[in-house]
N, C-alpha and C positions, 0 to 999 in steps of 0.2 A: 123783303127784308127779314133777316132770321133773328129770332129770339135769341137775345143777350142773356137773359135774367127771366127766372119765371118768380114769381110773387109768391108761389108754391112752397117756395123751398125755406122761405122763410117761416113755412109751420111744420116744417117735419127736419127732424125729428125737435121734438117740444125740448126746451132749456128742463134740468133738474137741478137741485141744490147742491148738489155735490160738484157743481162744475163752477162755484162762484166760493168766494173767502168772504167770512162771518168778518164783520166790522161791531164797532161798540153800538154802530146807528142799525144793523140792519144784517136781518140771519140771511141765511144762502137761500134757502127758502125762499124767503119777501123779492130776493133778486131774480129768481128764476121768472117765481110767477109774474116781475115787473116786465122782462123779457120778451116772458109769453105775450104778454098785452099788449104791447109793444111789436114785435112782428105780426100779429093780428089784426093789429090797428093798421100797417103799413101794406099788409097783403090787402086787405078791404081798400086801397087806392082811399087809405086819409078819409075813411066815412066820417062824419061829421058826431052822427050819432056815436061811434066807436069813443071820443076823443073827451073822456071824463075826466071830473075836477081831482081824482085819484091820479091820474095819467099825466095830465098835464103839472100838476106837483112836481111827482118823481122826474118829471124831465127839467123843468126849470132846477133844479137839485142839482142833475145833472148838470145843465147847459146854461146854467146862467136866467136871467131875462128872456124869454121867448117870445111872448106876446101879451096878453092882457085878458083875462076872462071873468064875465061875468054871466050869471044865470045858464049857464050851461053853453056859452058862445064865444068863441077865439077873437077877439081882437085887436086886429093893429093899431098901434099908436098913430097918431097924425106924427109925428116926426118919423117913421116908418114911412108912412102913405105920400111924405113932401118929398122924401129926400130918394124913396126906391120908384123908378118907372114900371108901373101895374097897369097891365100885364106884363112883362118881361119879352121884348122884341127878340 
């Protein structure tokens, strides 16, 4: 089976500020490096360790509700865990 996607490419070449627009919330800068952390986190195949309470912020920011965390741990809701089949068939 041939490689689709290498994980790779998601760190090079690294995000700079001048590729993002300043908002009243948040400079090009803060964006870049959110970026960087962020394909980082997704090239390390989602380490657990990677996935800080800085991280998971700026994504709920992003995307809404995501999951639930506490002490440094992702967690699904039980209305997540009733309603989705885990594992995924």
């Amino acid at each position: 089976m041939s490689i689709v996607f290498t994980t790779n490419a998601l760190l090079r070449p690294r995000f700079s500020g001048n590729e993002f627009t300043p908002t009243k919330w948040e400079s090009p800068d803060a964006k870049a490096e959110f970026a960087n952390k962020l394909c980082r986190f997704i090239a390390a195949d989602f380490k657990e360790a990677m996935f800080t309470k800085t991280l998971y912020r700026r994504l709920s920011l992003c995307f809404g509700h995501i999951a639930h965390y506490a002490d440094g741990t992702v967690m699904r809701s039980k209305a997540v865990r009733h309603s989705l089949p885990w594992p995924p068939s």
